[in-house]
N, C-alpha and C positions, 0 to 999 in steps of 0.2 A: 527448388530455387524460388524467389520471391519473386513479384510482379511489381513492377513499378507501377501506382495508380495512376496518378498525373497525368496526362495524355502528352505526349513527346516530353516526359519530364527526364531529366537527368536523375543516375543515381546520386550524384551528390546532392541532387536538391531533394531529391526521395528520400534520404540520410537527415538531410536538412529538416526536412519537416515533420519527419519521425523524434527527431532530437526535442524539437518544440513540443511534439505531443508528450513525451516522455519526463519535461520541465511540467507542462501541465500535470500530470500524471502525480509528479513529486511532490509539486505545491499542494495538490488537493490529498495525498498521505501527509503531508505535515501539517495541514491544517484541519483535517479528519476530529471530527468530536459525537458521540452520542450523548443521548439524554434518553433517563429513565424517568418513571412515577412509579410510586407504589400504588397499587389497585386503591387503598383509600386515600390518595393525592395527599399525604402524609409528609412523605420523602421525596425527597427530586435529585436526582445524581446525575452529573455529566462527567464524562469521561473521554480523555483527548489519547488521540495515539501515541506511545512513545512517551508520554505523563502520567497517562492514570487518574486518578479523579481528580478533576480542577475545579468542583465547586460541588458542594452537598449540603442540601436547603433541607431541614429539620421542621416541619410545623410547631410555633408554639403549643399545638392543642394536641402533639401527637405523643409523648409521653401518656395522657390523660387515655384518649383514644386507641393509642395500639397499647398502651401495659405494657406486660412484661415480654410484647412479641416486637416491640420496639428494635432493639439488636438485630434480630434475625429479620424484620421488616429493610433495616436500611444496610444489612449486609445483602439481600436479595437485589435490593435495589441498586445498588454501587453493581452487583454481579449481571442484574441486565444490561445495565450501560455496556460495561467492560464487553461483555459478551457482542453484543451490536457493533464496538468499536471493532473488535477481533473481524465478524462476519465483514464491514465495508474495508477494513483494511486488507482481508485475502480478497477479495475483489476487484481494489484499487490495483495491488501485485502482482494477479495473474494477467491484466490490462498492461501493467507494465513490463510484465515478462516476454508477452506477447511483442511488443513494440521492437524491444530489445532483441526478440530474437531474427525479427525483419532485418533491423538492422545488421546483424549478425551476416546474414545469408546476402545482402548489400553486398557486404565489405568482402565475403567469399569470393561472392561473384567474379566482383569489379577484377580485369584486366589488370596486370602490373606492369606499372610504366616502364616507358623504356630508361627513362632517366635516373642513374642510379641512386641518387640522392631520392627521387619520389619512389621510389622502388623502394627505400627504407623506409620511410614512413610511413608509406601502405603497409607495411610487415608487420612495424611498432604499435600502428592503430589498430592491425585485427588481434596480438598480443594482449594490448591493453583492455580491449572489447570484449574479449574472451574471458579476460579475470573479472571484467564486472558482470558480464554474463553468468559467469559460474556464479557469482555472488548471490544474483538475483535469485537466480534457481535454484540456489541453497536456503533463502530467505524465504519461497515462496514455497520452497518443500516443507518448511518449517510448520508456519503458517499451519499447510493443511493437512499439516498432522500434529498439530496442537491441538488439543482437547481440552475445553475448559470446564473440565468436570467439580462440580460444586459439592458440597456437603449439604445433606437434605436439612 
């Protein structure tokens, strides 16, 4: 069973503020970006969650400079970003899962009113909570067991 932090907090407001960390949580996965360099500052890739590269800066001087390892310089490079994006992203998820699952054990807890109308609702939110939960957990099992295994 979960603790309520707060000191005389409610679980609703424990619910409450779990819900806002969890908005945090979202916003900082949707706005999630890495950036790479190539060891000779060549190539510079960033790469956004859920996007994929959103900008890849070529040096004028780097055809000259990397030759024919060019290709393979700025696929490496696109692949650390990606990689980086991958690593803060299962990180951001298990923080989120985590949150989610307090909330979970929240809504278990919580007493069913006596009132039969809020006695529904309480039922339809641990339902609803439940399917996003499985979500999560399915997102976040994904996550760490993707492997972004590269071509040398």
């Amino acid at each position: 069973m979960t603790q309520i932090d707060g000191p005389g907090e409610s679980p609703a407001a424990d619910v409450e503020r779990r819900l806002a960390a969890l908005r945090r949580l979202s916003g900082a996965l949707a706005a999630l970006t890495a950036e790479a360099e190539s060891p000779g500052g060549t190539v510079r890739a960033v790469c956004a969650y859920g996007r994929g590269v959103t900008d890849l800066v070529i040096a004028p001087t780097a055809p000259e400079l990397e030759g024919d390892r060019l290709p393979a310089v700025v696929q490496r490079t696109i692949a650390a970003a990606t990689d980086e994006v991958h690593r803060r992203a299962t990180g951001l998820l298990r923080d989120l899962r985590a949150e989610a699952r307090e909330i979970s054990a929240i809504l278990t807890a919580a007493a069913t009113p006596a009132d039969p109308a809020d006695a529904a609702a309480l039922a339809k939110l641990r339902e609803v909570w439940a399917a996003y939960q499985s979500t999560v957990d399915a997102t976040v099992d994904v996550f760490e067991a993707t492997s972004l295994e590269r071509s040398p």
